[in-house]
N, CA, C and O atoms as a Maestro MAE file, in Angstrom:
{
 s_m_m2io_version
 :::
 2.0.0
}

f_m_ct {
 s_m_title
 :::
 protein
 m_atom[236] {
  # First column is atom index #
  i_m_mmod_type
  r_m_x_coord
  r_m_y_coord
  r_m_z_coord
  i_m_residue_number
  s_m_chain_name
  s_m_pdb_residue_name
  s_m_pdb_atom_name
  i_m_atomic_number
  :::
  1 25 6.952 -3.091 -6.110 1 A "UNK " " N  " 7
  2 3 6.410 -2.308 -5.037 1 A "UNK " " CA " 6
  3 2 4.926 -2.166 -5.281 1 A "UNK " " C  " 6
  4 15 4.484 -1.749 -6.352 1 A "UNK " " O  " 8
  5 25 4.052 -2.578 -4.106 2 A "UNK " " N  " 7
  6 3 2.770 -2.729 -4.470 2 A "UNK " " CA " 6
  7 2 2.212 -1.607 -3.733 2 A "UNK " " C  " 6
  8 15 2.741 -1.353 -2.650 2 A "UNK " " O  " 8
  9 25 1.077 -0.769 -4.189 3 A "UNK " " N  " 7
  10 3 0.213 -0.208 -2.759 3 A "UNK " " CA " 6
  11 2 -0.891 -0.570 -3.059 3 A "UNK " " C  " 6
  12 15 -1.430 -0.776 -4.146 3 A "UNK " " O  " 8
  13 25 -1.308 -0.665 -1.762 4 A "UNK " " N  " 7
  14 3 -3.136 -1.021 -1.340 4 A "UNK " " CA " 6
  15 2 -4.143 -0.193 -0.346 4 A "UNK " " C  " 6
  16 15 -3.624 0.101 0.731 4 A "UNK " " O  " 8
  17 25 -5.013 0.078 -0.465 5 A "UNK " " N  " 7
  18 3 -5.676 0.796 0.194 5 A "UNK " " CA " 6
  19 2 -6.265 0.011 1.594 5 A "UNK " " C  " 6
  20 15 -6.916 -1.028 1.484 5 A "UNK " " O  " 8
  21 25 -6.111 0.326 2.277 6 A "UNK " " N  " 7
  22 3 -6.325 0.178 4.377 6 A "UNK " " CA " 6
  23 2 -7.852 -1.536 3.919 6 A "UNK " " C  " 6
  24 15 -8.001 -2.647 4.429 6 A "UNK " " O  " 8
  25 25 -8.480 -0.907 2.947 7 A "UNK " " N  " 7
  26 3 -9.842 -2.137 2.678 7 A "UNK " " CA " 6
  27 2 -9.370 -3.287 2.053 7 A "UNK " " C  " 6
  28 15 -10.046 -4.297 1.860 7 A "UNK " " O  " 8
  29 25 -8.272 -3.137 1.754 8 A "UNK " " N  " 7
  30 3 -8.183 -4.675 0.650 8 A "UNK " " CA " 6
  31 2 -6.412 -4.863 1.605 8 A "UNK " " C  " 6
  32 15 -5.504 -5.374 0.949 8 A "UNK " " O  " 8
  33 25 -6.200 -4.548 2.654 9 A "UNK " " N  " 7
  34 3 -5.056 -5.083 3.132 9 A "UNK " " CA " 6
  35 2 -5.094 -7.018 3.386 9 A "UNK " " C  " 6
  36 15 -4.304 -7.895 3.036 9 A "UNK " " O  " 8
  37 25 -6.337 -7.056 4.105 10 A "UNK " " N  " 7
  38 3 -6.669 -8.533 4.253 10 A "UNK " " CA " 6
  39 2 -6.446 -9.222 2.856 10 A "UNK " " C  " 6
  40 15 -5.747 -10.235 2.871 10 A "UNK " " O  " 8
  41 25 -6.949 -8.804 1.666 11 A "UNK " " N  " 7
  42 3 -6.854 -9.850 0.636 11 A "UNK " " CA " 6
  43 2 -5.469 -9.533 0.255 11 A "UNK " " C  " 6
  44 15 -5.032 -10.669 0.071 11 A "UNK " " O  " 8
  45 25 -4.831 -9.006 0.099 12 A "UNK " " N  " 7
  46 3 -3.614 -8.790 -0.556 12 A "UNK " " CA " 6
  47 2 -2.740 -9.372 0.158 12 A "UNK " " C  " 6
  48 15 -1.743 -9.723 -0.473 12 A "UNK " " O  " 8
  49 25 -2.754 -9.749 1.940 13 A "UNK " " N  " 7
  50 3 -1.776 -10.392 2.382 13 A "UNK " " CA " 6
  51 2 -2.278 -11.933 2.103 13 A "UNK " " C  " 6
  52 15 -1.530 -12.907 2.019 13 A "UNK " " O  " 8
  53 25 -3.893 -11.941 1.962 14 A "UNK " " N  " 7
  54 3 -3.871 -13.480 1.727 14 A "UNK " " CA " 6
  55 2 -3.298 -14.112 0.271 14 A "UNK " " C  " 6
  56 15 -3.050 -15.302 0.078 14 A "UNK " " O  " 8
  57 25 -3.174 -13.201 -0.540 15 A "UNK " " N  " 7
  58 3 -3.355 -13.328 -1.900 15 A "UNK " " CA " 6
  59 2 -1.480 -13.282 -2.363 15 A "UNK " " C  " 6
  60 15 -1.025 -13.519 -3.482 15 A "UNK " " O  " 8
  61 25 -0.715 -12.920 -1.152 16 A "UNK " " N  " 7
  62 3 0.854 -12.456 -1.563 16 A "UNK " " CA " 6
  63 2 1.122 -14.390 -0.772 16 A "UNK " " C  " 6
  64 15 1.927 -15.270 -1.073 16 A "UNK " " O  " 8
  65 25 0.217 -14.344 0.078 17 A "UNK " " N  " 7
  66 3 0.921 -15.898 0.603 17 A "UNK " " CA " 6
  67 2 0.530 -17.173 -0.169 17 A "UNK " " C  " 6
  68 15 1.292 -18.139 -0.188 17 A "UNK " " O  " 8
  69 25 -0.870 -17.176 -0.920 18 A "UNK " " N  " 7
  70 3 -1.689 -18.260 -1.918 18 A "UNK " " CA " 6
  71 2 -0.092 -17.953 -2.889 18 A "UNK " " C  " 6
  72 15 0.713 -18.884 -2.932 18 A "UNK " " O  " 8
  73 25 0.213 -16.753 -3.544 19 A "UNK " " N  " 7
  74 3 1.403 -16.793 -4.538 19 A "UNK " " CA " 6
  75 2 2.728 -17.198 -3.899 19 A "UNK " " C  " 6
  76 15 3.767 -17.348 -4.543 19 A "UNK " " O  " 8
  77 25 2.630 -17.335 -2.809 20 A "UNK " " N  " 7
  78 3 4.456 -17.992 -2.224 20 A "UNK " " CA " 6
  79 2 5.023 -16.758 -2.009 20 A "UNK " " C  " 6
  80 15 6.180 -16.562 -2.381 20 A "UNK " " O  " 8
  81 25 4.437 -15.964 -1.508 21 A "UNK " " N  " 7
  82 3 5.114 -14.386 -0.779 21 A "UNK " " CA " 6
  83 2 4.113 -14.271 0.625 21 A "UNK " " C  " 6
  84 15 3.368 -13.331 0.903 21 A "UNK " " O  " 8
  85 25 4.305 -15.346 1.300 22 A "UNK " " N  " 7
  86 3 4.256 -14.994 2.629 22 A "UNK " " CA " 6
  87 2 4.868 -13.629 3.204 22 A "UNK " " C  " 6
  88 15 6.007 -13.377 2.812 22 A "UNK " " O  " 8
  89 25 4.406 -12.925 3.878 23 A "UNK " " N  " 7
  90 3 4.590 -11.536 4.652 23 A "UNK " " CA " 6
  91 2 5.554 -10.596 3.666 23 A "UNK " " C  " 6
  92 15 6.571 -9.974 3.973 23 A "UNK " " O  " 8
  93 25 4.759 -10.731 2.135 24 A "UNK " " N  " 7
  94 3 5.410 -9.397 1.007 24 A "UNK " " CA " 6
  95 2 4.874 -8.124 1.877 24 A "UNK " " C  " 6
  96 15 3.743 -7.960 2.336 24 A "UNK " " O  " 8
  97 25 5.713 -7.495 1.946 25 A "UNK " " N  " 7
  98 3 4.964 -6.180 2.356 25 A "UNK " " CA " 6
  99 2 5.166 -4.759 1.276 25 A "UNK " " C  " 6
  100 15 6.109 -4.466 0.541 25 A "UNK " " O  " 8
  101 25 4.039 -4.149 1.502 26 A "UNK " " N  " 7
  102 3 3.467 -3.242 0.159 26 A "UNK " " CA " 6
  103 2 3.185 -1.782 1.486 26 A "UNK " " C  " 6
  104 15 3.283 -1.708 2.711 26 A "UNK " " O  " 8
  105 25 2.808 -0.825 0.374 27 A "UNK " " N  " 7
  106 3 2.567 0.778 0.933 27 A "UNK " " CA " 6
  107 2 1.395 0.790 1.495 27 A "UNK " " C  " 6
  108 15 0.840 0.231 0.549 27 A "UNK " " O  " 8
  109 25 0.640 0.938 2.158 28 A "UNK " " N  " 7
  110 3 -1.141 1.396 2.404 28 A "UNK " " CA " 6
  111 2 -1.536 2.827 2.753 28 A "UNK " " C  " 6
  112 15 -1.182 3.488 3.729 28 A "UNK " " O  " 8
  113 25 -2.056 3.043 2.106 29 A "UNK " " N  " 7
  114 3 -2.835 4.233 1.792 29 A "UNK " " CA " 6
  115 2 -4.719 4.264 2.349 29 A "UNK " " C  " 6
  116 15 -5.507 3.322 2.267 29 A "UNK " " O  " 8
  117 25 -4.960 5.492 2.823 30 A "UNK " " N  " 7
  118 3 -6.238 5.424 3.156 30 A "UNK " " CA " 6
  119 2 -7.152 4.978 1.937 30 A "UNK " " C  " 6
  120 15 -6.626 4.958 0.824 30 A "UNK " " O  " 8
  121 25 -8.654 4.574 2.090 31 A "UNK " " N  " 7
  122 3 -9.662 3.874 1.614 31 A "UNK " " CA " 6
  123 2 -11.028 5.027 1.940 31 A "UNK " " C  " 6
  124 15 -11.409 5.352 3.065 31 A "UNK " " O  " 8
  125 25 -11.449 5.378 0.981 32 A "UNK " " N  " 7
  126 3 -10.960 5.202 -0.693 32 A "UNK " " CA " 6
  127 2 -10.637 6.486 -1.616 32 A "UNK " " C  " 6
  128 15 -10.688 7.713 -1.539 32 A "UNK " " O  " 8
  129 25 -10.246 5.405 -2.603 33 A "UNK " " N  " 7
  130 3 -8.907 6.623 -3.399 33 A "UNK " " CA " 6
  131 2 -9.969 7.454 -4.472 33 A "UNK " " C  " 6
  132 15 -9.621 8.575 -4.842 33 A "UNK " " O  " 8
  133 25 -11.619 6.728 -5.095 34 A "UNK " " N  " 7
  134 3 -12.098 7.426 -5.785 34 A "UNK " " CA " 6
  135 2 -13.012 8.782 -5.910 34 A "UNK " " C  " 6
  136 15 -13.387 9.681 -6.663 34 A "UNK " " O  " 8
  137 25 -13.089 8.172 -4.444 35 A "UNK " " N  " 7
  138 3 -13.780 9.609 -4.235 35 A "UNK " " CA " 6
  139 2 -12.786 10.987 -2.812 35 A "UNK " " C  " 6
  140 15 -13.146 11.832 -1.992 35 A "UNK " " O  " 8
  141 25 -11.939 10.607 -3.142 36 A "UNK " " N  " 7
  142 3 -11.046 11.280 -2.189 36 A "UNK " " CA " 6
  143 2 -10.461 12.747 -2.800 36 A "UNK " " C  " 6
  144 15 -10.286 12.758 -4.018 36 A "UNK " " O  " 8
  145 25 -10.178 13.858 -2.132 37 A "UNK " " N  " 7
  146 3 -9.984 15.235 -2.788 37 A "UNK " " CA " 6
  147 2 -8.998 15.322 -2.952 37 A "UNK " " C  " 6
  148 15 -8.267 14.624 -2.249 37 A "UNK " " O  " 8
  149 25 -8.399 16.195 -3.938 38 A "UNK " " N  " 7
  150 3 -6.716 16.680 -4.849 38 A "UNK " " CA " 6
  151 2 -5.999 16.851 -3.428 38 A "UNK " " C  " 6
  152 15 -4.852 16.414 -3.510 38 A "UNK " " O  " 8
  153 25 -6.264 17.285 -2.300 39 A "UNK " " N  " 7
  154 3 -5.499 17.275 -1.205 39 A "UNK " " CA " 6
  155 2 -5.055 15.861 -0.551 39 A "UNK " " C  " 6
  156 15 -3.945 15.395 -0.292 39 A "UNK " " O  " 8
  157 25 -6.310 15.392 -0.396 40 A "UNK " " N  " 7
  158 3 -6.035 13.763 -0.021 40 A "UNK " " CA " 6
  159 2 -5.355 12.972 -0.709 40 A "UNK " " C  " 6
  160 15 -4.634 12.192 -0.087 40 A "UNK " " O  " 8
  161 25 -5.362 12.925 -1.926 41 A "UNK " " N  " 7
  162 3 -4.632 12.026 -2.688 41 A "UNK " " CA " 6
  163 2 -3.039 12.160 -3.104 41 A "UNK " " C  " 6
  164 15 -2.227 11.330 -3.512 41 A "UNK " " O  " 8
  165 25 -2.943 13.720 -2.791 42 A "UNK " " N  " 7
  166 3 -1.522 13.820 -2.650 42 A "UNK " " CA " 6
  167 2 -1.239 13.465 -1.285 42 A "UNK " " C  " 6
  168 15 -0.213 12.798 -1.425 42 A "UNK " " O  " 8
  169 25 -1.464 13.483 -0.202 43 A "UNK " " N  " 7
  170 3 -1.050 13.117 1.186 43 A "UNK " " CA " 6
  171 2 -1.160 11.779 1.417 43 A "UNK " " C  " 6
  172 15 -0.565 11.224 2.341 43 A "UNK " " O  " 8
  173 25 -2.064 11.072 0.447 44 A "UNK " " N  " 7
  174 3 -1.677 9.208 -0.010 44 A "UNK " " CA " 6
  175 2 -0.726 9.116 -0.633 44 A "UNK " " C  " 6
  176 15 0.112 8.217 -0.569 44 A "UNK " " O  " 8
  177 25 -0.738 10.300 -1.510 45 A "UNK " " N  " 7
  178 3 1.037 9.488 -2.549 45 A "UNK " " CA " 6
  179 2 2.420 10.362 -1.912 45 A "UNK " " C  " 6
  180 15 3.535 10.301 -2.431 45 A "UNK " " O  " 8
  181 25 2.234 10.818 -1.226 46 A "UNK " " N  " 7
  182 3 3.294 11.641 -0.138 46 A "UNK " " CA " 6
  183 2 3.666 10.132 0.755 46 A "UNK " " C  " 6
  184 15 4.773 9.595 0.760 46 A "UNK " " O  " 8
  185 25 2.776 9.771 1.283 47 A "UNK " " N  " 7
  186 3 2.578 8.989 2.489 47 A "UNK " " CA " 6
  187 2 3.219 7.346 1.780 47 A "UNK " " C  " 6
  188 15 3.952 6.543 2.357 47 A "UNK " " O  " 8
  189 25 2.691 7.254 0.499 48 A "UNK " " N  " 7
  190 3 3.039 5.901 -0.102 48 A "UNK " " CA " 6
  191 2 4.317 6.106 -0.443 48 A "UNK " " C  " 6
  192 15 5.119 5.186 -0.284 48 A "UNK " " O  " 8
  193 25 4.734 7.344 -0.970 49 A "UNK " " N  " 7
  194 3 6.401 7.310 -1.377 49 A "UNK " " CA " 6
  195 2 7.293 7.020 0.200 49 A "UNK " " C  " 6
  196 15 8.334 6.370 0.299 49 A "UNK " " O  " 8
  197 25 6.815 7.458 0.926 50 A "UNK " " N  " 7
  198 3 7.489 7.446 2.545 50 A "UNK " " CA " 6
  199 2 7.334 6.077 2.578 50 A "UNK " " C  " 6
  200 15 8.511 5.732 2.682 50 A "UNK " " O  " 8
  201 25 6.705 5.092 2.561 51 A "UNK " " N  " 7
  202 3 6.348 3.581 2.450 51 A "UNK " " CA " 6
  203 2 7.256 2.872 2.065 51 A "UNK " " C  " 6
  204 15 7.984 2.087 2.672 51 A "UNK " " O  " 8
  205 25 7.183 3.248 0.739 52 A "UNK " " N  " 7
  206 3 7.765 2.786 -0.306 52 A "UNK " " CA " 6
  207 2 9.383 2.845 -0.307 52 A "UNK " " C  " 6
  208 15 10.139 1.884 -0.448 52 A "UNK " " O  " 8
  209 25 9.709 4.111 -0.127 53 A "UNK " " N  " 7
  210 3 11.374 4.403 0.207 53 A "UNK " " CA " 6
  211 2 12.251 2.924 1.369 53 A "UNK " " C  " 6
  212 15 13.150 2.086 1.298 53 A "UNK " " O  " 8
  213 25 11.277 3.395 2.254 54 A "UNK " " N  " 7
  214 3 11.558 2.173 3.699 54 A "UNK " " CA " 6
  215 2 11.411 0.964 3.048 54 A "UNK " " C  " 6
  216 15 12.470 0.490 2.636 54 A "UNK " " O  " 8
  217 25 10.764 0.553 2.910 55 A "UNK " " N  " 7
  218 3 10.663 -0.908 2.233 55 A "UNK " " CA " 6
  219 2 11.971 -0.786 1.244 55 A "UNK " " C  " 6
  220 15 13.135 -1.122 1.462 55 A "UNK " " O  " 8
  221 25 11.441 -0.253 0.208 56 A "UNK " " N  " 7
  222 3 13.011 -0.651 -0.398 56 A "UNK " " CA " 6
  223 2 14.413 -0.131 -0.608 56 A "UNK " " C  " 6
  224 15 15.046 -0.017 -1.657 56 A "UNK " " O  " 8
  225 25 14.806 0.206 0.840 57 A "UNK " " N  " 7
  226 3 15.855 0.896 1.082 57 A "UNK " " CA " 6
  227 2 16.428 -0.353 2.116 57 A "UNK " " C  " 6
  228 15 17.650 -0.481 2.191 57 A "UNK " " O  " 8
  229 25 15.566 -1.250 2.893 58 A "UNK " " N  " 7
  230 3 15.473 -2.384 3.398 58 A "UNK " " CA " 6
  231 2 15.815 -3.346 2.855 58 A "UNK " " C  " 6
  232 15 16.816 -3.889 3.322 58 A "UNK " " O  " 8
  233 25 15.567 -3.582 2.403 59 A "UNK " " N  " 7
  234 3 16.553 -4.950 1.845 59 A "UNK " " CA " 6
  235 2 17.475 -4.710 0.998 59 A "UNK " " C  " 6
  236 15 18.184 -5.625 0.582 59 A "UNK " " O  " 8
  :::
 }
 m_bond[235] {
  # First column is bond index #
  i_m_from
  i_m_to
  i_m_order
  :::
  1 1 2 1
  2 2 3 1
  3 3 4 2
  4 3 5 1
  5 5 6 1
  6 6 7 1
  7 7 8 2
  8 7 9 1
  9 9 10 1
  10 10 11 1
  11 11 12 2
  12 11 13 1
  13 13 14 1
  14 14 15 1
  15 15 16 2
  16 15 17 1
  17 17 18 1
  18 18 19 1
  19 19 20 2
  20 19 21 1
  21 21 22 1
  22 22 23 1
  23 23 24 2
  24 23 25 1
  25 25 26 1
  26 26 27 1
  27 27 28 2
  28 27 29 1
  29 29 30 1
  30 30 31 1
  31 31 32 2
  32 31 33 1
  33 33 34 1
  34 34 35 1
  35 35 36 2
  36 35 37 1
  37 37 38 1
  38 38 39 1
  39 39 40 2
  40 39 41 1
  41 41 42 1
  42 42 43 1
  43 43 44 2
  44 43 45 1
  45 45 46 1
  46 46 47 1
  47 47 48 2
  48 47 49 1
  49 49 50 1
  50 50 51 1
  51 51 52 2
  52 51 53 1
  53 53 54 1
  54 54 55 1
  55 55 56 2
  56 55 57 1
  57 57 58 1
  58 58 59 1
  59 59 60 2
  60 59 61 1
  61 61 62 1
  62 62 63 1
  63 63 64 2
  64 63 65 1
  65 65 66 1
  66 66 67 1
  67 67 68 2
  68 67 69 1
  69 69 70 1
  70 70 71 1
  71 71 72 2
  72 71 73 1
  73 73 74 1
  74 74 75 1
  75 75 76 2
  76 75 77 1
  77 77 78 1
  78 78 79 1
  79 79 80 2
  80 79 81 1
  81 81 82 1
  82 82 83 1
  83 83 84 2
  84 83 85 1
  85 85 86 1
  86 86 87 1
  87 87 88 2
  88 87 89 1
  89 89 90 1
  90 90 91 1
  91 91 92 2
  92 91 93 1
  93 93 94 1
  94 94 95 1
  95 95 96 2
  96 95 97 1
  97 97 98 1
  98 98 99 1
  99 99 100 2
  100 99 101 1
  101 101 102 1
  102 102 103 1
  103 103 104 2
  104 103 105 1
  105 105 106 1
  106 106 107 1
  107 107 108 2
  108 107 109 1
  109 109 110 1
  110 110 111 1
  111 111 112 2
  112 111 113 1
  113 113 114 1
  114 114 115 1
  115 115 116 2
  116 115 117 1
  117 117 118 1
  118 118 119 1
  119 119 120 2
  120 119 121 1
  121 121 122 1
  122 122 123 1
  123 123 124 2
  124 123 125 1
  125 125 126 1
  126 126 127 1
  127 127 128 2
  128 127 129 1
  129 129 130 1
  130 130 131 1
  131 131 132 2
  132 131 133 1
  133 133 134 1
  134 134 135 1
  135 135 136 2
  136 135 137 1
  137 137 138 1
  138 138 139 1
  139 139 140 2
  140 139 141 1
  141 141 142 1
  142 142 143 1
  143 143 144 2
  144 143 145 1
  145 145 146 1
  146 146 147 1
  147 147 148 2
  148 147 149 1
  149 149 150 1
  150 150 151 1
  151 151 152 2
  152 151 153 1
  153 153 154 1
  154 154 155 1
  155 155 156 2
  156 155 157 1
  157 157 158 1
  158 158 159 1
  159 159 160 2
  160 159 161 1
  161 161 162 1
  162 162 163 1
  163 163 164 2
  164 163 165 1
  165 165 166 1
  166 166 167 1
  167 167 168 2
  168 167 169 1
  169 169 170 1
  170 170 171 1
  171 171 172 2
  172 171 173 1
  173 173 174 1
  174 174 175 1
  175 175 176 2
  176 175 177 1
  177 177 178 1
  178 178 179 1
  179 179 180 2
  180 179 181 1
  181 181 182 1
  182 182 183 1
  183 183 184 2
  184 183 185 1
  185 185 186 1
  186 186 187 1
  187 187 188 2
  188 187 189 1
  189 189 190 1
  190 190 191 1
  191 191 192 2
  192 191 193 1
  193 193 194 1
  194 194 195 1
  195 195 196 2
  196 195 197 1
  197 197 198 1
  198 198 199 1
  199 199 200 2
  200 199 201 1
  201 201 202 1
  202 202 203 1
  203 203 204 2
  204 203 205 1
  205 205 206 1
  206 206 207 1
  207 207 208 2
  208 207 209 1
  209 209 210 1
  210 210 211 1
  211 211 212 2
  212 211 213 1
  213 213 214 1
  214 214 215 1
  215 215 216 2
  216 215 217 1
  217 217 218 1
  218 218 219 1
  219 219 220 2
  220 219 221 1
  221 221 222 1
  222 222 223 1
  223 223 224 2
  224 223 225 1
  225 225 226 1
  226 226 227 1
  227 227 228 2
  228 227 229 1
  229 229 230 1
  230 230 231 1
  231 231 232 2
  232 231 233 1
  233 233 234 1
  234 234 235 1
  235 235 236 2
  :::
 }
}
């Protein structure tokens, strides 16, 4: 289970298909995570576990 932030979605789908994972799909989370506040970053990892569940409750 991968997450990526909303800025690097483009490379990560190019980069899951160069590896032979055409349309892997991963969590995304807003951009960016380093300067983002103790509120925000829990409502990214709130938001990525909700992601994350679906995806792999899916297959």
């Amino acid at each position: 289970m991968a997450v990526m932030t909303t800025r690097f979605v483009t490379a990560a789908e190019l980069m899951s298909r160069v590896l032979g994972f055409p349309g892997y799909e991963f969590a995304v989370i807003p951009h960016p995570v380093s300067s983002a506040s103790d509120p925000a970053l829990r409502s990214a990892a709130d938001a990525a576990m909700q992601q994350a569940l679906k995806l792999l409750l899916a297959g």
